[in-house]
C-alpha positions in Angstrom: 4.4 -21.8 6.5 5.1 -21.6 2.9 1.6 -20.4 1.4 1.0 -18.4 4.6 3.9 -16.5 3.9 3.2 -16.4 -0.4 -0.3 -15.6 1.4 0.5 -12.7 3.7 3.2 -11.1 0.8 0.2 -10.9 -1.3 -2.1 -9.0 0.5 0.9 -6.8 1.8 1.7 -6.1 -2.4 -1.8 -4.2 -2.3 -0.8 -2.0 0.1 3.0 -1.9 -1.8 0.6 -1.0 -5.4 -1.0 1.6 -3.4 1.7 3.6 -2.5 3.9 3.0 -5.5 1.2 5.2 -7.3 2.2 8.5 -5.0 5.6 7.8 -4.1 7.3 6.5 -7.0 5.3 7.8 -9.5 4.5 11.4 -7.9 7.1 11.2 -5.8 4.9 12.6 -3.4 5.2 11.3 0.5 1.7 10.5 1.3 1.2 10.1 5.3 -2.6 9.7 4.7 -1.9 6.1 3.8 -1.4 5.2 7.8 -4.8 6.9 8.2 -6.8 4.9 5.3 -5.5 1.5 5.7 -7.0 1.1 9.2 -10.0 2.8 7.4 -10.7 0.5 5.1 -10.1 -2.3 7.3 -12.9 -0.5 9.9 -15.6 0.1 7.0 -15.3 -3.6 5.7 -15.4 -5.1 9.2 -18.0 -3.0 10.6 -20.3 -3.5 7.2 -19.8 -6.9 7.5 -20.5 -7.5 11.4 -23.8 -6.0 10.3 -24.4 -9.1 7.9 -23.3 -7.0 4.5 -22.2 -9.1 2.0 -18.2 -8.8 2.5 -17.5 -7.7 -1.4 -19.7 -4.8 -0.7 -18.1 -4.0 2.3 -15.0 -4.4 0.8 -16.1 -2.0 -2.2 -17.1 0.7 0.4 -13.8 0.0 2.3 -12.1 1.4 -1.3 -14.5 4.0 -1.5 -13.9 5.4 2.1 -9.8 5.2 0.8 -10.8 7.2 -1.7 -12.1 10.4 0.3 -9.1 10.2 2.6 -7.0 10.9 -0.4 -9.9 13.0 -2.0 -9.6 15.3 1.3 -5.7 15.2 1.8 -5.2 16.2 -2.7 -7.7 19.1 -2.0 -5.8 20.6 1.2 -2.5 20.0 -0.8 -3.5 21.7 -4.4 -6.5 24.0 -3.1 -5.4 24.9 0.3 -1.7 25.5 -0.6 -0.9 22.8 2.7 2.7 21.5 1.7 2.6 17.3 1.1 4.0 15.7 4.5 1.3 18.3 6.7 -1.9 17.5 4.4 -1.4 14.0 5.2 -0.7 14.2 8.2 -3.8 16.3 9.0 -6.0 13.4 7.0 -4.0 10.6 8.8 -4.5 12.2 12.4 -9.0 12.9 11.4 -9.1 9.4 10.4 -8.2 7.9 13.9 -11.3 10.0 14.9 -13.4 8.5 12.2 -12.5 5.0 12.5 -13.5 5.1 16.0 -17.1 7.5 14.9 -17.2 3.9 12.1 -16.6 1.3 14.8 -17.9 2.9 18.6 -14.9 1.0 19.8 -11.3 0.9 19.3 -10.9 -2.7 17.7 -13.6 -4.9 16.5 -13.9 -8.7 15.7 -15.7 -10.6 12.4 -16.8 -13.2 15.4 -18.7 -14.9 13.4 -19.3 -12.5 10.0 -18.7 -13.9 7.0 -15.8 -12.9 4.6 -14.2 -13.0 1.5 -11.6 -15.8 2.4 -15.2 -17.7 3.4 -16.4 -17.5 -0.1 -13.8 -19.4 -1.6 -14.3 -23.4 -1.6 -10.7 -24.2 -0.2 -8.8 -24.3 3.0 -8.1 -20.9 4.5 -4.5 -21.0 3.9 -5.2 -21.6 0.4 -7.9 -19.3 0.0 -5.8 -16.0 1.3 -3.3 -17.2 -1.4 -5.8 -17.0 -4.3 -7.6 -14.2 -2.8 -4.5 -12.6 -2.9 -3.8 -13.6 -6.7 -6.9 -12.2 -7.7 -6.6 -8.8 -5.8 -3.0 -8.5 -7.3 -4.3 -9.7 -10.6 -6.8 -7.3 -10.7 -4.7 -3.8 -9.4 -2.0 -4.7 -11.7 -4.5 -5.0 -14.5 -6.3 -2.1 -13.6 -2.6 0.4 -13.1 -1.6 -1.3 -16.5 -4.6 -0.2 -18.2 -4.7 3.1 -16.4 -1.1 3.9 -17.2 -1.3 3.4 -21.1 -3.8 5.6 -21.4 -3.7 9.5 -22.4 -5.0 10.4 -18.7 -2.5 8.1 -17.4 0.4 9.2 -19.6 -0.6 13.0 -18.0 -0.3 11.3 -14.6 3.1 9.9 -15.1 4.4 13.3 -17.1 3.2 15.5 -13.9 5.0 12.8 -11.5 8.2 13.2 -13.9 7.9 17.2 -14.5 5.3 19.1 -13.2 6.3 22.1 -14.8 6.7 21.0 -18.0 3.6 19.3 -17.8 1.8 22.0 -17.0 3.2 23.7 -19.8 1.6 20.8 -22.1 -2.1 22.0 -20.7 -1.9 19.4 -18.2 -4.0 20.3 -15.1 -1.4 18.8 -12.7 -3.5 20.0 -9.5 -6.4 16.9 -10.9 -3.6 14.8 -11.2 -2.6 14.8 -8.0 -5.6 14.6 -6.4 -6.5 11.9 -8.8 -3.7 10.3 -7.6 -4.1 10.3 -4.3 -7.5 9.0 -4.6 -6.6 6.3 -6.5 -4.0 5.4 -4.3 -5.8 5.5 -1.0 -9.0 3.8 -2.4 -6.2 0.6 -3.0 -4.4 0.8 -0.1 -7.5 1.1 2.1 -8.3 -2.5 0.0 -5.6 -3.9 1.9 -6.6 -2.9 4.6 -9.9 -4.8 4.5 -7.9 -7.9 3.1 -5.6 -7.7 6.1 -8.6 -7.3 8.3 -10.6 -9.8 7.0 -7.3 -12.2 7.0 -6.6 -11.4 10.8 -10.1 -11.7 11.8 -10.4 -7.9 13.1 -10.0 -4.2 12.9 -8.3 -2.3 15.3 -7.7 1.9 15.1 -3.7 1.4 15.6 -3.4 -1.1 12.6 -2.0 1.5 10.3 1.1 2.7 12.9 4.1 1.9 10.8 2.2 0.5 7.2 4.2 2.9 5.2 7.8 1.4 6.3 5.8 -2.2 4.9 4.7 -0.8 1.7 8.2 0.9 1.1 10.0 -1.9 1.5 8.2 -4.2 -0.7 8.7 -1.7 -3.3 12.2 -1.1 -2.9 13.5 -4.6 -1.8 11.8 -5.2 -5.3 13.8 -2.8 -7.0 16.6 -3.8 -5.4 16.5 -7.9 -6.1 15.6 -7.6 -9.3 17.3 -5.3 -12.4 16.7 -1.6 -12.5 16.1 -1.4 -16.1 12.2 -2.8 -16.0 8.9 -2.3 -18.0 5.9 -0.7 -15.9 4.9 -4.2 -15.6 7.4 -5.8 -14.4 8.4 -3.2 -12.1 4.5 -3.7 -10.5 5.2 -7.7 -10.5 8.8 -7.2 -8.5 6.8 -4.9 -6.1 5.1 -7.9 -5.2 8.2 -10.5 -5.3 9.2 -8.0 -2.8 6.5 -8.1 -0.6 6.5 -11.5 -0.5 10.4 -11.4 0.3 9.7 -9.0 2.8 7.3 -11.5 4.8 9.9 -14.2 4.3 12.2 -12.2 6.1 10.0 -11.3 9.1 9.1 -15.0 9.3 12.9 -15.6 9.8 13.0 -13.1 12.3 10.1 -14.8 14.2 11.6 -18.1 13.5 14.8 -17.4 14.9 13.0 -16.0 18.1 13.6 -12.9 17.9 10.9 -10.6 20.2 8.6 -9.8 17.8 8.4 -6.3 19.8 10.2 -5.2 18.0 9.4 -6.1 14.2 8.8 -2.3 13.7 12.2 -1.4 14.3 13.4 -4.5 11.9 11.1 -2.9 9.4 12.6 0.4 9.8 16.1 -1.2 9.6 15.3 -3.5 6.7 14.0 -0.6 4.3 17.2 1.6 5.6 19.3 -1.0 4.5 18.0 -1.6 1.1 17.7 2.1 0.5 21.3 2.4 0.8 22.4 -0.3 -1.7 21.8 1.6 -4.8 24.5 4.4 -3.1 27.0 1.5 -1.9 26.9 -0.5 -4.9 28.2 2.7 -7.0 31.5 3.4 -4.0 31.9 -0.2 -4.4 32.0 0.0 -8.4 33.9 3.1 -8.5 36.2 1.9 -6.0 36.8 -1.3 -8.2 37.4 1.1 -11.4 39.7 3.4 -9.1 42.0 -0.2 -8.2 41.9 -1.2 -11.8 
């Protein structure tokens, strides 16, 4: 139970990695993301059903990601459509797609072969490393991306958009970049998670956001504030993992697992108010003193 749930908080960090790039760094509330991970997980299953090798399916998966959040940064900087309704419009066209992609509403790998299949270990072990390398690899990739001049003009629009603008920074292809980049890795975790269930289904992205958040802010929230870039990308993933840990205690404790939306929901609520708690506790403590 262990490396199944090391396993399933590392393909869960994808999805965290994807949505840290719009919401922390843009803070921009990307709905598309419930749209796109089902998305990728329908290309990748679909291509693979048809005998495609799966790390070409999974590649088109990304690249499918990548035109949700292509469409959703045009409508948003071109067509003037404020944040939360741009996604939502993407979000609401992919369900249409997915089923255009798959002629069915869910569909099974039966007996397709995938990237878990590639690996020479047992398939507990091989989600675990195929989750190391996927992790590996995004936070490489950000790292690099980040510490670069286009990067650096990615972060300064997220920080000030004004300002940057000012600079000669075209915020509008920032944004859209951004969303691109973002969807293209979230809709990787939604092959991953496909591939790792055994299926893609149209409804598998009710609810991903409330996952992705709470990786990223149970992160924040176990481990210091005052992180590099780095770090704060490697405690997204400690926090995914955590988060897994905790709906496995849930489960273990036999709780109806109904209901593990709701826990979700309840679990990020929680840690989103500890930041404000921790400073009425603090300046309650100076006020005693």
């Amino acid at each position: 139970m262990i490396i199944s749930t090391i396993s399933q908080g590392l393909l869960w960090a994808v999805l965290g990695l994807g949505i840290y790039m719009t919401f922390r760094i843009l803070n921009f509330p990307d709905m598309t993301i419930e749209g796109s991970f089902p998305l990728g997980g329908a290309v990748a299953v679909t291509l693979m059903t048809q005998g495609v090798h799966p790390l070409l399916g999974t590649l088109m998966a990304i690249l499918a990601g990548c035109l949700a959040g292509l469409v959703t940064g045009l409508l948003y900087t071109k067509g003037k459509i404020p944040t939360l309704l741009a996604g939502i419009l993407v979000m609401t066209s992919c369900h249409s797609i997915i089923l255009m992609v798959m002629g069915r509403a869910n569909l099974g790998l039966l007996d397709a072969i995938t990237l878990p299949d590639l690996l020479p270990l047992d398939n507990s072990f091989n989600l675990l490393v195929l989750g190391l390398i996927f992790n590996f690899l995004v936070i490489l990739g950000l790292i690099y991306f980040f510490y670069t001049r286009l990067g650096q003009a990615y972060i300064a629009t997220g920080d000030n958009r004004d300002m940057a603008r000012s600079f000669g920074i075209d915020t509008d292809k920032m944004e859209v970049m951004g969303l691109v980049v973002s969807n293209g890795i979230v809709a990787l975790a939604g092959a991953l998670i496909s591939q790792q269930d055994g299926y893609a289904d149209v409804s598998k992205g009710v609810g991903v956001i409330v996952i992705g958040l709470a990786s990223i802010i149970i992160g924040e929230v176990v481990l210091s504030a005052n992180l590099t870039l780095l770090e704060r990308l490697i405690s997204l993933v400690v926090g995914s993992i955590g988060y897994q840990a905790l709906i496995w205690l849930v489960v273990a404790l036999g709780f109806n697992t109904n209901y593990l939306k709701l826990f979700s929901a309840l679990v990020l609520a929680i840690c989103l108010m500890i930041p404000e708690l921790k400073k009425k506790f603090l300046k309650g403590v100076s006020l005693s003193r």
